[in-house]
N, CA and C atoms as a LAMMPS dump frame, in Angstrom:
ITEM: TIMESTEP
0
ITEM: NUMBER OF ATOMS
147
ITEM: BOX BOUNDS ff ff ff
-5.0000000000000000e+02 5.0000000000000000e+02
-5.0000000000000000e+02 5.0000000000000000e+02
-5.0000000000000000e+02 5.0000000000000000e+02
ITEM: ATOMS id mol type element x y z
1 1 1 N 377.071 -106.686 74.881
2 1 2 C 376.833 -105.724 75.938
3 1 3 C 377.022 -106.354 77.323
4 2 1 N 377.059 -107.685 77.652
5 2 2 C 377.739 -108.446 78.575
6 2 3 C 378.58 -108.176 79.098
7 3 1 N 379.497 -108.205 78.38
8 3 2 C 381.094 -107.668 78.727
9 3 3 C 381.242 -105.991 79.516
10 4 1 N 380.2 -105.304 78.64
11 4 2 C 380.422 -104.2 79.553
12 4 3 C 379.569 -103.788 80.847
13 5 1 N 378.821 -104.852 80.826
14 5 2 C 377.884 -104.536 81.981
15 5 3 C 378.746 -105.75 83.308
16 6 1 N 379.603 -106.909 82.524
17 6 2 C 380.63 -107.588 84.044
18 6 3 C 381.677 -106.123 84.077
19 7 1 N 382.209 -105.704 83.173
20 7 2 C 383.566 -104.759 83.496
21 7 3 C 382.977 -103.496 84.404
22 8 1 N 381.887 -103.637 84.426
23 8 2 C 381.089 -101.97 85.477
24 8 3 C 380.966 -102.958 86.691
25 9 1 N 380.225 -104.132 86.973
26 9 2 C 379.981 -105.251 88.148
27 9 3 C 381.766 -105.022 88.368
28 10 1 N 382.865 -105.677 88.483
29 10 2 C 384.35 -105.434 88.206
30 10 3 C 384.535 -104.218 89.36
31 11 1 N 384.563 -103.58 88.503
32 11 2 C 384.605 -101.892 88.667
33 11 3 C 383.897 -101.547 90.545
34 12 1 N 382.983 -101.918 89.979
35 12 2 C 382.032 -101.49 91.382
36 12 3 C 382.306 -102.405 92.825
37 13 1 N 382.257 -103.695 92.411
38 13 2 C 382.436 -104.722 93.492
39 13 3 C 384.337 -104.546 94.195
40 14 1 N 384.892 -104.3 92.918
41 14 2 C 386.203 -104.273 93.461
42 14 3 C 386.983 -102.782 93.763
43 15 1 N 385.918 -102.029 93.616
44 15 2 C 386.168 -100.46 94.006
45 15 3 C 387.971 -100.226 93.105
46 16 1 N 387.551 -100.472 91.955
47 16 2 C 388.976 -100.772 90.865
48 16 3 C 388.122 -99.201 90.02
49 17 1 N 388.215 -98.158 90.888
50 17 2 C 387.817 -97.148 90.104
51 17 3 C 388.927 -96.048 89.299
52 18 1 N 390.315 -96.507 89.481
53 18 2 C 391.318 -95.943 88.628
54 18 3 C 391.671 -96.392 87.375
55 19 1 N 390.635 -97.755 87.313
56 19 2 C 390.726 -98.369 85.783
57 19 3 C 389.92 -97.966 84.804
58 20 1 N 389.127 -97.068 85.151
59 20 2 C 387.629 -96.411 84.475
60 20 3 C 388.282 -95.826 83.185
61 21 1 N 388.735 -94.196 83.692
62 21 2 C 389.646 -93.309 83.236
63 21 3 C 390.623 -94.467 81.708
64 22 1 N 391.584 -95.109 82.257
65 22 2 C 391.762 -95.655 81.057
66 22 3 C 391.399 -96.524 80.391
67 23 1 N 390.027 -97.464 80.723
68 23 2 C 389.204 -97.877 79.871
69 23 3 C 389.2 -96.762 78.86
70 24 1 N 388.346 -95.756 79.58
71 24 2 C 387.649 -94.887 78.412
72 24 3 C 388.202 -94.393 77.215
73 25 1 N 389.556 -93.857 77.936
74 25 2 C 390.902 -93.284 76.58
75 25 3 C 390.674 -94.181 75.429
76 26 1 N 390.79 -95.763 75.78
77 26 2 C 391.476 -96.84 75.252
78 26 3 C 390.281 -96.745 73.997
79 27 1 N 389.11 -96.864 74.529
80 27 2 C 387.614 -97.119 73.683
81 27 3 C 387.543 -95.777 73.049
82 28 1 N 388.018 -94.766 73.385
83 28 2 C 388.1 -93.354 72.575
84 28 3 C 388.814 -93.17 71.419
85 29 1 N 390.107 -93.537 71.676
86 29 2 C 391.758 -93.986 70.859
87 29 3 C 391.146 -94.963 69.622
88 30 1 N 390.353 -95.939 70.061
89 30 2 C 389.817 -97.281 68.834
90 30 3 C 388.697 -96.641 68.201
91 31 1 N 388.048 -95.717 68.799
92 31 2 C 386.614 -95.077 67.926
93 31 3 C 387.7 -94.15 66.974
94 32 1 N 388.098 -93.057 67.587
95 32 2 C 388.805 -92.348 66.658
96 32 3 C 389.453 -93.324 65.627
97 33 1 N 390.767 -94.469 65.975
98 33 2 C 391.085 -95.233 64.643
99 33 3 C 389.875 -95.619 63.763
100 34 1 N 389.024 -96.117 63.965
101 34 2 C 387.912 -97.2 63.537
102 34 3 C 386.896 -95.692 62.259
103 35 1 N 386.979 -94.566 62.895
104 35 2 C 385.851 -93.705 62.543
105 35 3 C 387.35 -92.935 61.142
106 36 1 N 387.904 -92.625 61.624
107 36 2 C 389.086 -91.529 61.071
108 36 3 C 390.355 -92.542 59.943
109 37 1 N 389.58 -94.248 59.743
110 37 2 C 390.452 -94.935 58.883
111 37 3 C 389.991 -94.556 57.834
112 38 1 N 388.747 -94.288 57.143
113 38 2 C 388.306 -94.192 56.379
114 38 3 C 388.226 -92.826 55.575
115 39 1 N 389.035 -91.848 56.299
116 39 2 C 388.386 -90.496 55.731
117 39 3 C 389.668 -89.959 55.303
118 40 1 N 389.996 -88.898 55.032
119 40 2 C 390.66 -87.64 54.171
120 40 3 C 391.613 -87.545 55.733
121 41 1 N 391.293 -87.524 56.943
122 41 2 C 392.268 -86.989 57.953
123 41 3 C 392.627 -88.146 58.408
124 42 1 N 392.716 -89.335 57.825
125 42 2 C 393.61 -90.696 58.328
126 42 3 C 394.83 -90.385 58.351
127 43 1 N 395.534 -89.836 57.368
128 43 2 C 396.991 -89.343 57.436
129 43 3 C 397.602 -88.356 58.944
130 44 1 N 397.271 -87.786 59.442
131 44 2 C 397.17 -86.841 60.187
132 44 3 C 397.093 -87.972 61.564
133 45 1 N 395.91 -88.762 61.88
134 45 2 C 395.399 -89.614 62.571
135 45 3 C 396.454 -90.324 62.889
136 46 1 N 397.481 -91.299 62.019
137 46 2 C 398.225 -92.37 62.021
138 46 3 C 399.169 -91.445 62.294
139 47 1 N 399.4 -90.445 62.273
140 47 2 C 400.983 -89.851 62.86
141 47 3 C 401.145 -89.138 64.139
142 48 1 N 399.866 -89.424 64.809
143 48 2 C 399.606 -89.097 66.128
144 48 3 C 400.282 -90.621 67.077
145 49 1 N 399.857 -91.522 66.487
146 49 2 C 400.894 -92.645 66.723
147 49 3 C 402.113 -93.438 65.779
């Protein structure tokens, strides 16, 4: 939890607030892989990329 509490310090100190937005996608994109490898709609999932 380090890591995400320097990347918000980052964020804030360097007013780098257009990097937020695609953090979030990025950590959204890996939950969906990570959650949707395991199930019945993985097929579907992997052909989105």
């Amino acid at each position: 939890m380090d890591f995400v509490k320097d990347l918000f310090q980052f964020l804030k100190e360097r007013q780098k607030w257009w990097l937020a937005p695609i953090i979030i996608i990025l950590l959204l994109l890996g939950i969906l892989l990570v959650i949707g490898g395991g199930s019945a709609i993985a097929p579907f999932i992997y052909t989105l990329f």
